[in-house]
N, C-alpha and C positions, 0 to 999 in steps of 0.2 A: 317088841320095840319097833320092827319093820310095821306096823299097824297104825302107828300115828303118825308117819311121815305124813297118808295122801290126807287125813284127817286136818294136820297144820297147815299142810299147806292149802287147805281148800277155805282154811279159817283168814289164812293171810290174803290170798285170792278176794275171798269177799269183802274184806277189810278196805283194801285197795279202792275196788270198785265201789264199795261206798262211799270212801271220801271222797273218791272221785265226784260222784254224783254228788254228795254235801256239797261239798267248795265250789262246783258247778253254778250254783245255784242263789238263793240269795247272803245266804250264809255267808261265802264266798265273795259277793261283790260287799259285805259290809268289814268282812278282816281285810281287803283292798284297803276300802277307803280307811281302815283304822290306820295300817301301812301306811298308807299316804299321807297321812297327817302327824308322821314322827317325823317327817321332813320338815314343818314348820318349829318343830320343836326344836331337832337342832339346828337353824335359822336362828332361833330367840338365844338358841345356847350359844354359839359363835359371836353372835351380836353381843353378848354378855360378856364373854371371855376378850373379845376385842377393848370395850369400853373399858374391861378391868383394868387393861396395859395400856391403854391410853389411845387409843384407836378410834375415831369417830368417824361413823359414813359421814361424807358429805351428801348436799341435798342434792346434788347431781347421780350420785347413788340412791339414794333415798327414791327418787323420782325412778330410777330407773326399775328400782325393787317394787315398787307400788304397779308401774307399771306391768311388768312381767304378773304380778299378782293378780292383775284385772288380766291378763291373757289368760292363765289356766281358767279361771273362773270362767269367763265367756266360752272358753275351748270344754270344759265339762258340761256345761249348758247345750253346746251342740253336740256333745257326745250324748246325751240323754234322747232329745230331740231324735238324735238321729238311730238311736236304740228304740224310740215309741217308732217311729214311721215305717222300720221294718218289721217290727211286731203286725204294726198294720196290715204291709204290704202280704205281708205271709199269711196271716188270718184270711185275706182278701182270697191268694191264690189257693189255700186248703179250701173254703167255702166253693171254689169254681170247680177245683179239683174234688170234690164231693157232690155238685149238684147232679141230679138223676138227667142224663140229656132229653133234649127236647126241641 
């Protein structure tokens, strides 16, 4: 029985570090963005449940919610952006950090 303790745990060990490494990776930024998009859903669902009992945004809410909506939007646009230019910047500096000097 003492024989498959280090076996488990060597099993659980790489388990770990694999998901790690999954979810790292693009995998990971696409179960984010699923995440994120149950937040619009309960959005729709509130909005519903309000209209059911008689509750209407007004258009000064309305406006305010649209608004906020174009900020994440623009704000994930410069998150992207700003995830290429560091891809750049690092490819740039590994390339330097590998050329043969001269």
């Amino acid at each position: 029985m003492g024989m498959w303790v280090p076996a488990v745990g060597m099993i659980g060990l790489a388990l770990v570090i694999g998901a790690t490494l999954v979810l790292m990776g693009p995998v990971g930024k696409a179960l984010a963005e699923w995440i994120r998009g149950w937040s619009k859903t309960d959005e729709h669902w509130m909005a519903m449940k309000a209209a059911k009992h008689g509750v209407v945004l007004g258009g000064e809410a309305q406006r305010v919610l649209a608004e906020v909506d174009d900020l994440k939007r623009r704000l994930a646009e410069a998150e992207e952006r700003l995830d290429f230019t560091e891809r750049l910047l690092a490819k740039d500096r590994d390339a330097q950090r590998l050329a043969p000097p001269g």
